[in-house]
C-alpha positions as CSV (number, residue, x, y, z in Angstrom):
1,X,103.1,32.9,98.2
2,X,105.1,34.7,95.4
3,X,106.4,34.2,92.0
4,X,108.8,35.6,89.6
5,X,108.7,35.9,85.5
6,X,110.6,38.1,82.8
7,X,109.4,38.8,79.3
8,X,111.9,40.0,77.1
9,X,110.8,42.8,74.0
10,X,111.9,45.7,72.2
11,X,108.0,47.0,73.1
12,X,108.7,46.3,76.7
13,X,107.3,49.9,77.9
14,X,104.3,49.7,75.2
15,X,103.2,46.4,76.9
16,X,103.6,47.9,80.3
17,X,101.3,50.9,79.6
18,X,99.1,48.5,78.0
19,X,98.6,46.7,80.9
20,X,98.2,48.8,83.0
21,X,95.7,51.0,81.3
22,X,93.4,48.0,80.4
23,X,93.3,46.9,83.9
24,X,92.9,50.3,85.4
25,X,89.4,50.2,84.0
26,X,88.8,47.0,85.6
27,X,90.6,46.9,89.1
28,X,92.4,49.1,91.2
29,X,96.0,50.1,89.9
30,X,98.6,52.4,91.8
31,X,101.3,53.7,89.3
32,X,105.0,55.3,90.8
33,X,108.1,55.9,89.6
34,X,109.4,52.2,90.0
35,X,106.1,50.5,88.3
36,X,103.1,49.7,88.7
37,X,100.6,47.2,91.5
38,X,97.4,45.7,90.2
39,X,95.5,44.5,93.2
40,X,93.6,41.4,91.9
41,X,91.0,39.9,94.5
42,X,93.2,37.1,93.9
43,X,96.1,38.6,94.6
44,X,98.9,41.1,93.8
45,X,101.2,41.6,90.1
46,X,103.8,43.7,90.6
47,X,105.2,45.9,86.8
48,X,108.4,46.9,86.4
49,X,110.1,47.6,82.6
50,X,112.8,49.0,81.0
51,X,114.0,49.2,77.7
52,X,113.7,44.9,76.4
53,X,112.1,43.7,80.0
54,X,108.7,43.7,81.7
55,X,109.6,42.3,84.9
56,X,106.4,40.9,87.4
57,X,106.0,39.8,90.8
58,X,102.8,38.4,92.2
59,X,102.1,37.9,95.6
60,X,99.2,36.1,96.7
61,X,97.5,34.1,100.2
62,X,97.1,30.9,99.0
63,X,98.7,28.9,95.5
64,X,95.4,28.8,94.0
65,X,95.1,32.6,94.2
66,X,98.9,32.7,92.8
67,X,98.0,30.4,89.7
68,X,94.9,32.9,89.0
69,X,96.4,36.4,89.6
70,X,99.6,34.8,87.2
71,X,97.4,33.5,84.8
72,X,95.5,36.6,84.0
73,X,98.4,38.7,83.9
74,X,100.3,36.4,81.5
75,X,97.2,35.7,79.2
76,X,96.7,39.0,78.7
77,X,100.5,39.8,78.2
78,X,100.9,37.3,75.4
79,X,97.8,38.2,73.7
80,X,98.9,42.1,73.8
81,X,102.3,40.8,72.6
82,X,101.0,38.4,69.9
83,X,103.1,40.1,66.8
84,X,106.2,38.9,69.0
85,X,104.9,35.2,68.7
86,X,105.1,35.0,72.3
87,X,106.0,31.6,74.3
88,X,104.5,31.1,77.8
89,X,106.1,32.7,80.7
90,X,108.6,30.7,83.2
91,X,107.7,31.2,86.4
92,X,110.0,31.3,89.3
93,X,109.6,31.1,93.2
94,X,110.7,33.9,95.5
């Protein structure tokens, strides 16, 4: 199972590093060049950004797991983004 969703913001790379320092203390995290992969016991959230985007991608087994890993990815977005007055994410299949 996978899903899509794009947040658009000036502080596109700020929210990236963000997120991927917080969870690094919590879960593992594997930085490169193109982004970065949180592996959630629930599944996987794949970061990408560039100057007004964060992209993601999650990939999980099962839709239940998908719902989680996107949930707690996109609560903590929008509460790291909360100056921006954030709306909920769309996510998109495939």
């Amino acid at each position: 199972m996978q899903t899509r969703a794009v947040f658009h913001s000036a502080q596109a790379a700020g929210l990236y590093t963000r997120l991927v320092r917080h969870f690094g203390h919590k879960i593992p995290v594997v930085e490169s060049p193109e982004g970065a992969e949180l592996q959630f016991v629930c599944g996987l959230a794949q970061l990408r950004h560039d100057a007004d985007r964060l992209s993601i991608h999650v990939t999980s087994a099962t839709a239940a797991e998908l719902a989680q890993t996107c949930e707690v990815v996109e609560s903590h977005l929008l509460r790291f983004a909360f100056r921006e007055d954030p709306a909920p994410l769309e996510w998109h299949g495939g």
